[in-house]
C-alpha positions in Angstrom: 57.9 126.4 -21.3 61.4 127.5 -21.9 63.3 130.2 -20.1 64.6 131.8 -23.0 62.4 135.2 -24.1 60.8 135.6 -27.5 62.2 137.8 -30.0 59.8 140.6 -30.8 57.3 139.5 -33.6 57.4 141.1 -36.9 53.7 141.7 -37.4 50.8 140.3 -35.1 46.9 140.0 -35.8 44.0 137.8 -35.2 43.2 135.0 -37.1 40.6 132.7 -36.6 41.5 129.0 -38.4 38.9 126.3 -38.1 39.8 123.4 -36.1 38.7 120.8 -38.7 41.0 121.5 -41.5 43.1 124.5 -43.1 46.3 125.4 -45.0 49.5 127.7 -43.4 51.7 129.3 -45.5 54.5 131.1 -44.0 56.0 133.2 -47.1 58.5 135.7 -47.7 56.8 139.0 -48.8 53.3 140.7 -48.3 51.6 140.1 -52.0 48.8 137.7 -51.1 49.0 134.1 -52.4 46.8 132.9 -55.3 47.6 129.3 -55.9 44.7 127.2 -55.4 46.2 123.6 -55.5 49.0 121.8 -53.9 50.7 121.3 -57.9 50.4 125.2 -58.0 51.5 126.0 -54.4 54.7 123.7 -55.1 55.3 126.2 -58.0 55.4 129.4 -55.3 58.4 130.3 -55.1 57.5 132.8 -52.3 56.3 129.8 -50.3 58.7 129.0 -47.3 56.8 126.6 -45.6 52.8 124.8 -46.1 51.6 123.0 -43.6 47.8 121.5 -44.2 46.0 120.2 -41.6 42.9 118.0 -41.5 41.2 117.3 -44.6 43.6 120.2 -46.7 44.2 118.9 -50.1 47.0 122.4 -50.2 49.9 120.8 -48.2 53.4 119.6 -48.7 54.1 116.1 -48.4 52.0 112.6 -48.8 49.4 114.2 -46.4 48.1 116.5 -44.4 48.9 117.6 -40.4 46.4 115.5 -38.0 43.4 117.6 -37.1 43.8 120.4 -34.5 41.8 120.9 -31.5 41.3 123.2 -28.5 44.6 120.9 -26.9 46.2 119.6 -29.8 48.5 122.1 -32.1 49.8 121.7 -36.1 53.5 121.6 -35.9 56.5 120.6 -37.7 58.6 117.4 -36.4 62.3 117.7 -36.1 61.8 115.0 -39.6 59.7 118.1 -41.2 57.2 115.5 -41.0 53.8 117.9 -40.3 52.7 116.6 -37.0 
């Protein structure tokens, strides 16, 4: 852990993503998403960043993340390579 304090988060909330496989979109605005596919996510211009995970066929890139676990996170590499 750093020493450095967090900023205070914009919004907070629950979510429970499955461990096997799943899509993150961070995006700027509140309308929901409705792309379906990784062709029409590409299109989003809302979309910031995608990560998928697992099995996700909705990702950026040649593939998706590695699969997360109870010890092992989804995150970006200093690349951008999903990791």
């Amino acid at each position: 852990g750093g020493t450095v304090a967090l900023p205070t988060a914009d919004a907070t909330g629950t979510i429970a993503m499955a461990a096997g496989s799943g899509t993150v979109a961070l995006v700027s605005g509140t309308t929901p998403l409705t792309c379906k596919t990784a062709a029409e996510c590409a299109a989003e211009a809302r979309i910031v960043d995608l990560v998928g995970y697992g099995s996700a066929v909705v990702r950026e890139g040649s593939g998706p993340a590695p699969t997360a676990s109870a010890t092992a996170s989804v995150s970006r590499a200093a690349s951008l390579a999903d990791t």
